[in-house]
C-alpha positions in Angstrom: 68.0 34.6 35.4 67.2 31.9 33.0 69.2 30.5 30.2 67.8 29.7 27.0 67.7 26.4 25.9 70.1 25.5 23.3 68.0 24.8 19.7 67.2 21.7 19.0 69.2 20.0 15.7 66.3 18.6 14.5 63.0 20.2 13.0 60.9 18.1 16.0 58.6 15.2 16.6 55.2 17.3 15.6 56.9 18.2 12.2 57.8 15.1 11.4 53.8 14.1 12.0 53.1 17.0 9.5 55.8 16.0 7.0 54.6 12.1 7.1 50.7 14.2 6.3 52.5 16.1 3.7 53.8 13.0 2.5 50.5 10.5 2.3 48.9 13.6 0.8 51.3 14.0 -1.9 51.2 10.3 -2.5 47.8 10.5 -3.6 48.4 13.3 -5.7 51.0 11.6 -7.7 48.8 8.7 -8.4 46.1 10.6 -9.8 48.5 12.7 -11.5 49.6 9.6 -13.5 46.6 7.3 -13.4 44.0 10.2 -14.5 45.5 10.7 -17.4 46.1 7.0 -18.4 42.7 6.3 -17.6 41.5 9.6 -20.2 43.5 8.1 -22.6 42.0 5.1 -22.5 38.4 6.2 -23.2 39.9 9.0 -25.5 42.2 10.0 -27.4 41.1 13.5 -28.4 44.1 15.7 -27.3 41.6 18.7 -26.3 39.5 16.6 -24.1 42.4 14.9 -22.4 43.4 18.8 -21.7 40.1 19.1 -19.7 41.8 17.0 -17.5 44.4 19.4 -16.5 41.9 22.3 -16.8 39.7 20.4 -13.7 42.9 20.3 -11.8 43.7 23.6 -11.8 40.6 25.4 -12.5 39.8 25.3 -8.6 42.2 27.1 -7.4 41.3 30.3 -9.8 37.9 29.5 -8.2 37.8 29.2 -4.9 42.0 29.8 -4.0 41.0 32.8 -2.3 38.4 31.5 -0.3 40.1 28.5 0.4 42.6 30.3 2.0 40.4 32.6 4.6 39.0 29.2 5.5 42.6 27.9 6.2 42.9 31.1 8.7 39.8 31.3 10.3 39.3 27.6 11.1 41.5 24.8 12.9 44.1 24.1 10.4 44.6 20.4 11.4 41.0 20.2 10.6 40.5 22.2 7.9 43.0 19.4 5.9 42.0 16.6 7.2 38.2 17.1 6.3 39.7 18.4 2.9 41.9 14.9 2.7 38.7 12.8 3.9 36.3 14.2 0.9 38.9 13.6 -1.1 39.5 10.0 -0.1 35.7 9.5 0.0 36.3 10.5 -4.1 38.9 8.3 -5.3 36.7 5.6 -4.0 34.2 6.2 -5.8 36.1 6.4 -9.0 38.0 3.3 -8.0 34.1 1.6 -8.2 33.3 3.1 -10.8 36.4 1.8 -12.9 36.0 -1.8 -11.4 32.6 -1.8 -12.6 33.7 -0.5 -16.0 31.2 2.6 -15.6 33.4 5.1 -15.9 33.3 7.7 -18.3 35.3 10.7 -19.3 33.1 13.3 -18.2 32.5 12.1 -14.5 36.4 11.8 -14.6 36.8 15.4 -14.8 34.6 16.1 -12.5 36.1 13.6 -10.2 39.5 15.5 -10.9 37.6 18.9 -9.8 36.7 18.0 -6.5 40.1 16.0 -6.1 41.2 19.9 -6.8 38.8 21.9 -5.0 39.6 20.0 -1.5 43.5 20.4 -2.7 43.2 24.4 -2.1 42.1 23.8 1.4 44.2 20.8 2.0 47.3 22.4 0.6 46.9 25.7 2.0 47.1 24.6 5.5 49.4 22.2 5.4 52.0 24.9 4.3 50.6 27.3 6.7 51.4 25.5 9.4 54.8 24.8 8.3 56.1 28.1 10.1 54.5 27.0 13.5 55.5 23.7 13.4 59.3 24.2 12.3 59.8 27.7 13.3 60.3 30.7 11.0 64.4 30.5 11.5 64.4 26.7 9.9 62.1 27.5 7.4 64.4 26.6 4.2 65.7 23.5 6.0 62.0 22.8 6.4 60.6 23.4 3.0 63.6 21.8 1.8 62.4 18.6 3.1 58.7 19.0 2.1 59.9 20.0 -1.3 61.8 16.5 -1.6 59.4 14.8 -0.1 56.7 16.1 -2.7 59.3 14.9 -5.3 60.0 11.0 -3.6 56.1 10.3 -3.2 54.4 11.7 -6.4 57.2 10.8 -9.1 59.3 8.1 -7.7 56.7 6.3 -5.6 53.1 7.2 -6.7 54.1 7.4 -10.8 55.6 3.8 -11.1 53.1 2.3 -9.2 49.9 4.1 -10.8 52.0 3.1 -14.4 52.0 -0.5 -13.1 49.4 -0.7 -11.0 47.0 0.6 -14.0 48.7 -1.8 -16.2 47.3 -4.8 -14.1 43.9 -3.2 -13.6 42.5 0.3 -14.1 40.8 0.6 -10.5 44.0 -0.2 -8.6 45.5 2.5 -8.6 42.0 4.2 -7.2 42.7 2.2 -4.1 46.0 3.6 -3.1 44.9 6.9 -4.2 42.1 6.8 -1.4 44.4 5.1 1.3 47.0 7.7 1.3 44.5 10.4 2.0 43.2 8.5 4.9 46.5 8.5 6.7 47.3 12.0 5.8 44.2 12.9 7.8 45.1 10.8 10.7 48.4 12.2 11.1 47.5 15.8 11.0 44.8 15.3 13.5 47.6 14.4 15.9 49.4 17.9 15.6 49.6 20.1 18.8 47.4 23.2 19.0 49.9 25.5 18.4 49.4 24.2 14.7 45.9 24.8 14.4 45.3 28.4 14.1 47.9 31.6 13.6 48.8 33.3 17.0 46.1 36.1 18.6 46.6 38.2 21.3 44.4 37.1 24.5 40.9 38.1 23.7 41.5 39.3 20.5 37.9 37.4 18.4 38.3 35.4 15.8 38.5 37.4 12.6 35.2 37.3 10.3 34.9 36.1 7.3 33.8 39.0 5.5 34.5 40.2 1.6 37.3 42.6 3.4 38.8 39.7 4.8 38.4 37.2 1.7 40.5 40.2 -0.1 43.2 40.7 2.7 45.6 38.2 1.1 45.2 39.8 -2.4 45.9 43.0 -1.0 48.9 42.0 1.0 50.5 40.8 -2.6 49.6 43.8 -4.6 50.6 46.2 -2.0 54.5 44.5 -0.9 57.1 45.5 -3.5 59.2 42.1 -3.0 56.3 39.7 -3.5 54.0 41.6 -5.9 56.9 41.4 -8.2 57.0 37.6 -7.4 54.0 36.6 -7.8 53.5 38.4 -11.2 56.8 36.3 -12.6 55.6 33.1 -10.7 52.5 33.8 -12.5 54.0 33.5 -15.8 56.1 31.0 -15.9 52.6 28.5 -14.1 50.8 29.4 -17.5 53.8 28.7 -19.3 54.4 25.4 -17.6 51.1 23.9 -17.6 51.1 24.7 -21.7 54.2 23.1 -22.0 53.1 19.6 -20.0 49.5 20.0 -21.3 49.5 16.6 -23.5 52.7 14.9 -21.6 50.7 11.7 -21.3 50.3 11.2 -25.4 54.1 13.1 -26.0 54.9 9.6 -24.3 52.8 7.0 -25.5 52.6 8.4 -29.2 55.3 11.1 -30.2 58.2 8.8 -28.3 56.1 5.4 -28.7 56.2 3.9 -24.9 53.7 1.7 -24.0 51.3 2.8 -21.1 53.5 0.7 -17.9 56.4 2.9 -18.8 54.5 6.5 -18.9 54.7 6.9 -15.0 58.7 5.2 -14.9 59.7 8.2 -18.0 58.2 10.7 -15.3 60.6 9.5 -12.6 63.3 11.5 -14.7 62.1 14.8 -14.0 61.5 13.2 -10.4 65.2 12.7 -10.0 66.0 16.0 -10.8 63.8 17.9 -9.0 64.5 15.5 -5.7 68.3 16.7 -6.3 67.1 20.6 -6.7 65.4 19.9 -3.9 67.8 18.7 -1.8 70.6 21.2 -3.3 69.4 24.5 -3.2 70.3 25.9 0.3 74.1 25.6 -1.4 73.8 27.8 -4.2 71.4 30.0 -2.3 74.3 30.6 0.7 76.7 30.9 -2.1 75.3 33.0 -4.9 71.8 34.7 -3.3 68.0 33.7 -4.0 67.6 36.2 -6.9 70.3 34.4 -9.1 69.1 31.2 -8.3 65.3 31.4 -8.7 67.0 33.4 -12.4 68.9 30.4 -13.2 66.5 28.2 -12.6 63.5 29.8 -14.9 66.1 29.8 -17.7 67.3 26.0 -17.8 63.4 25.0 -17.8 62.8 27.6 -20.7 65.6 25.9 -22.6 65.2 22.0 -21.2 61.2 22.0 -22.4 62.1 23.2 -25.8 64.9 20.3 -26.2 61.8 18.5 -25.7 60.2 19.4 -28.9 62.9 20.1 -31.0 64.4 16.6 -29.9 61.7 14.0 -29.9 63.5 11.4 -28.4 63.4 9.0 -25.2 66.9 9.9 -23.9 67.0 13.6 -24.7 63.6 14.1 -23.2 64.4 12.1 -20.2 67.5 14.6 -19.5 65.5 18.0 -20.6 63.1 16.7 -17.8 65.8 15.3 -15.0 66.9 19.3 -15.2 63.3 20.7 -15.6 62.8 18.8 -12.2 66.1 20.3 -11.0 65.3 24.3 -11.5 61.2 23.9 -10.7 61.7 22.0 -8.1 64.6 25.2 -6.8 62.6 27.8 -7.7 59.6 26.0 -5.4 61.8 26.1 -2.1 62.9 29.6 -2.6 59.5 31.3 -3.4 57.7 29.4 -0.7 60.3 30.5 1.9 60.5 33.9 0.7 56.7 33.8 1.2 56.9 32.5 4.6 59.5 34.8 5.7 57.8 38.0 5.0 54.0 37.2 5.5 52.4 37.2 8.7 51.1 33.9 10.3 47.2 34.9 10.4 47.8 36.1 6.6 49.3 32.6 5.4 46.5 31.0 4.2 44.6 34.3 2.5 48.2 35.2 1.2 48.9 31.1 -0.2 45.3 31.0 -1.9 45.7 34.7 -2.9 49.1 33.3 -4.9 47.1 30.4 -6.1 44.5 32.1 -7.6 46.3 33.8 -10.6 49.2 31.2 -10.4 47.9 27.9 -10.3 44.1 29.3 -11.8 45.1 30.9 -14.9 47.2 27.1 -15.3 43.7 26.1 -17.1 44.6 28.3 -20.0 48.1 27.0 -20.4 46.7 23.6 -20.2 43.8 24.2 -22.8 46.0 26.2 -25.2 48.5 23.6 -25.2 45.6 20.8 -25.8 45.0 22.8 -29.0 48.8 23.3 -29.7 48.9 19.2 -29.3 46.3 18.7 -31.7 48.7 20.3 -34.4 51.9 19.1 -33.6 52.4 17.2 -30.2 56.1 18.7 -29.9 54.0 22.3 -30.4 53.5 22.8 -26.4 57.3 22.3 -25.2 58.7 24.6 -28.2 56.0 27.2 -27.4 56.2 26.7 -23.4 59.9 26.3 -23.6 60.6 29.4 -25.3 57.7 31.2 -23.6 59.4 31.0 -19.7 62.9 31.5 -21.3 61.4 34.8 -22.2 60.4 35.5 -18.8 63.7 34.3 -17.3 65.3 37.0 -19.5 63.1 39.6 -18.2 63.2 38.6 -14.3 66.7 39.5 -13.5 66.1 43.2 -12.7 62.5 42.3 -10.8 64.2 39.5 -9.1 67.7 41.5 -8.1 66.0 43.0 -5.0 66.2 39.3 -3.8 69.8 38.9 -2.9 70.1 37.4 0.6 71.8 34.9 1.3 71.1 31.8 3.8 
């Protein structure tokens, strides 16, 4: 007879390893995601060009998302992100030269951002596959939780600052933490046990091929589960939505609300606080109240907090719109990730994560773009129109999103 081990209270040395990855990776993130767009505005200040900025970012993952994530579960996972974080650290270096030797010019820059982007799909997609593996499927909102926060603390309230600043003293610097923390993202991961590296087969069961039936699998998966087909089509939405409304944040800052460039990654540490708070938060109103009304709740005070944004052009009531935009995105995150986790299948995680991607985060390109020509009217155009455009979803998710009542 054997008696089971009582669980451990803590989510475990190898997930702590994968959430200090999580965390050098999304450093990196956030300074491009603040120094990129200083450094477009300072060779132009076109509003439609600086949108091709965001389009590179995203554009990737309507490209290769699904792809992407057959790689993430055919290959080793450790390995699959930290060749994904290497290129990308290879990158930023080269920028960061480029820069220093004031060669730099906006079109290399969005390419630079494409690749940064293309590598994200594979880097991303495995580090939140192996989130299940690592934590265990039972501590998954505990888990996510804690990557969710931990996004928050290194790209707004660490990364923005210091690219503001750091881009301030000297456009290259920036480049140079931007390269490090992909370097020690890709050390850490490498140290991950096996049981990380690739989803659970049966003994002698071959390695699944990667064949156009396979590419597809995680597309299929969606489209054919009743819970997250209606997900994904609302998550879709409201990504469009988003990435119209932030499409031209970087001159809403500098030239709507008049704050010099040091400041433009300190304003961004408002919506950092709040969505480090949502982060943190959300297991309490989800055990209280269910996942459905939260992940409702939370696409109706971003609808309303980005349209305060236009309708209010000023410092202090855009700072508070965005503290509670980062609140309710950063809830709805931990939900829809866990919900994902929960109900897909470990050798589906990757497909099923790129598969999400593709229309989410790929169709963001057409936000971003539309709201680059809403900008070049009116730069309070893409919050009003954004803002008003997800509170019209939120209105229209509650009956879609009422099958989602468990509570945690």
């Amino acid at each position: 007879m054997t008696v089971a081990a009582p669980p451990a209270r803590g989510l475990g040395p190898a997930f702590t390893r994968l959430w200090g990855a999580a965390g050098g990776s999304n450093l990196s993130d956030g300074v491009a995601a603040t120094a990129a767009p200083l450094l477009a505005a300072a060779l132009t200040r076109d509003p439609v060009v600086i949108s091709l900025v965001g389009v590179a970012q995203f554009l990737p993952w309507l490209l290769f998302g699904v792809l992407s994530g057959s790689v993430v579960d055919r290959f080793d996972r450790r390995r699959v992100a930290a060749v994904a974080c290497g290129v990308r650290a290879v990158v930023a270096a080269v920028v960061c030269l480029l820069v220093a030797a004031d060669a730099m010019v906006i079109a290399v820059l969005i390419a630079a951002v494409f690749v940064f982007g293309v590598f994200e799909t594979m880097a991303d997609g495995a580090l939140q596959a192996m989130v299940p593996s690592v934590a265990g499927r039972d501590r998954l909102v505990r888990a996510n939780s804690r990557f969710q926060a931990t996004e928050v603390v290194a790209q707004n309230f660490v990364a923005a600052p210091l690219a503001g600043v750091l881009f301030a003293v000297a456009a290259a610097l920036p480049f140079i933490v931007h390269s490090a923390g992909y370097v020690l993202a890709a050390v850490l991961v490498l140290t991950l046990p096996l049981s990380a590296a690739r989803p659970p087969r049966a003994d002698g069961e071959p390695k699944e091929p990667l064949t156009r039936r396979s590419l597809a699998e995680g597309i299929r998966f969606l489209a054919g589960h009743p819970v997250l087909r209606r997900l994904w089509a609302v998550n879709v939405v409201l990504a469009v939505f988003n990435a119209l409304a932030q499409a031209v944040f970087v001159l809403y800052v500098l030239d709507q609300l008049g704050l010099p460039d040091a400041v433009y990654g300190v304003f961004a540490m408002a919506a950092a606080l709040g969505a480090l708070l949502g982060a943190l938060i959300v297991p309490r109103p989800v055990r209280r109240f269910g996942r459905g009304p939260v992940m409702v709740a939370s696409v109706l005070v971003t609808g309303a907090s980005y349209a305060l944004c236009g309708f209010v052009p000023h410092a202090v009531a855009a700072s508070v719109a965005m503290v509670t935009v980062g609140a309710s995105v950063s809830a709805w995150n931990v939900v829809s990730v866990t919900i994902r986790q929960e109900l897909v299948p470990s050798r589906l995680l990757g497909r099923v994560h790129g598969a999400w991607r593709t229309l989410g985060w790929g169709l963001m390109p057409v936000g971003t773009f539309a709201g680059g020509l809403l900008g070049a009217v009116d730069l309070r155009l893409p919050f009003i129109v954004g803002g008003i455009g997800i509170a019209a979803a939120g209105l229209g998710v509650s009956r879609p999103l009422s099958v989602l009542s468990k509570k945690d």
